[in-house]
C-alpha positions as CSV (number, residue, x, y, z in Angstrom):
1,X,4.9,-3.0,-21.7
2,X,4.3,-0.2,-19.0
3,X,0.9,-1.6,-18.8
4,X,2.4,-5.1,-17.6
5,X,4.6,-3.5,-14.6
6,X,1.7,-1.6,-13.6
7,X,-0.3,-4.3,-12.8
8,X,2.2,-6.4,-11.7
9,X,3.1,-3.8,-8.9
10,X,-0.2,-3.5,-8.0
11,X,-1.0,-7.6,-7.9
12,X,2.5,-7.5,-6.4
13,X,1.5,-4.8,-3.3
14,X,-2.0,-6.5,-3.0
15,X,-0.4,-10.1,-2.6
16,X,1.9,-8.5,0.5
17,X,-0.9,-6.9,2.2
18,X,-2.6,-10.6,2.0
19,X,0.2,-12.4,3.4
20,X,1.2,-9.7,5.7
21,X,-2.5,-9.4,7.1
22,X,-2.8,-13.5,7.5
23,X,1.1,-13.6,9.2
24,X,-1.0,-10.7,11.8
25,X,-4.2,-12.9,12.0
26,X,-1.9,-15.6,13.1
27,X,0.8,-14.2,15.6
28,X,-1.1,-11.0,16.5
29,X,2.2,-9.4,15.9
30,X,1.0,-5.3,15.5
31,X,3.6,-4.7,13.3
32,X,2.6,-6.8,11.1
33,X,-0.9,-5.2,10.9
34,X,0.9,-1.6,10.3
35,X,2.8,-3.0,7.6
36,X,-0.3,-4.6,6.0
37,X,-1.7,-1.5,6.0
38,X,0.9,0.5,4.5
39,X,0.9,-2.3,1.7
40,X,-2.8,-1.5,1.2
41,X,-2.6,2.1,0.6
42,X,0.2,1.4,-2.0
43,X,-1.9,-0.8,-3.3
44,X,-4.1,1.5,-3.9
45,X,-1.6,3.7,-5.1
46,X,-0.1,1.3,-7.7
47,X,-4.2,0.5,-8.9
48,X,-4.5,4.8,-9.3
49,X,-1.2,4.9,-11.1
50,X,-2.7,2.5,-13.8
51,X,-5.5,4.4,-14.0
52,X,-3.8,7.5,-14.2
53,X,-1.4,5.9,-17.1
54,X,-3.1,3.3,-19.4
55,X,-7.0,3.7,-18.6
56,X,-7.7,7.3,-18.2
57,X,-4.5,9.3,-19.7
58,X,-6.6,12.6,-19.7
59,X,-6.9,12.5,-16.3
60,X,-4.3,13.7,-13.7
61,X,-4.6,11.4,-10.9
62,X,-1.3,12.3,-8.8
63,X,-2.5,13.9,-5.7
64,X,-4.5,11.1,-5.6
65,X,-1.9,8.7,-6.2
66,X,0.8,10.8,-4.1
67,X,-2.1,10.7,-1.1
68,X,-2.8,6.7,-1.2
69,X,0.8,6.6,-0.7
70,X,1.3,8.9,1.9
71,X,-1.5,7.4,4.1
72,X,0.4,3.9,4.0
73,X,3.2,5.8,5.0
74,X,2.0,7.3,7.4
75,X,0.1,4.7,8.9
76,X,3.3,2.5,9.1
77,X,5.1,5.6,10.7
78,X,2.3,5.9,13.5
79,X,2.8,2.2,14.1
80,X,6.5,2.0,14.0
81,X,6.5,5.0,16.7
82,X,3.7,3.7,18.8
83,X,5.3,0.1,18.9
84,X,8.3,1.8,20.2
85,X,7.0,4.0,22.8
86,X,5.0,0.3,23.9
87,X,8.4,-1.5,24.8
């Protein structure tokens, strides 16, 4: 059962980077393209966590995990900051 909300995170993630990046490719809207970004790295983050769980349990994937999602974090910070400092 685990198995099942791991993946559907991850499809879940990867489907709102898509749209999110598509909504930027239309509008050119930056914040848009910061947001798809931040989707991407927890994607990324939900694909290691189901590695880390279900495919390889001997391995400790967390920083790993904990650094995908910190990136997209991170990345959405810089653009949240540098959008306001913009207007």
């Amino acid at each position: 059962m685990a198995e099942a909300v791991y993946v559907s995170c991850a499809l879940a993630s990867l489907v709102c980077a898509i749209l999110l990046l598509r909504g930027y490719n239309r509008s050119k809207a930056r914040l848009l393209l910061w947001s798809s970004l931040c989707f991407v790295g927890l994607t990324i983050n939900n694909g290691l966590l189901l590695f880390d769980k279900v495919l390889y349990p001997e391995m400790n994937l967390s920083l790993w995990r904990s650094g995908a999602a910190l990136a997209g974090l991170l990345i959405l910070l810089y653009g949240l900051v540098w959008e306001a400092e913009q207007k």
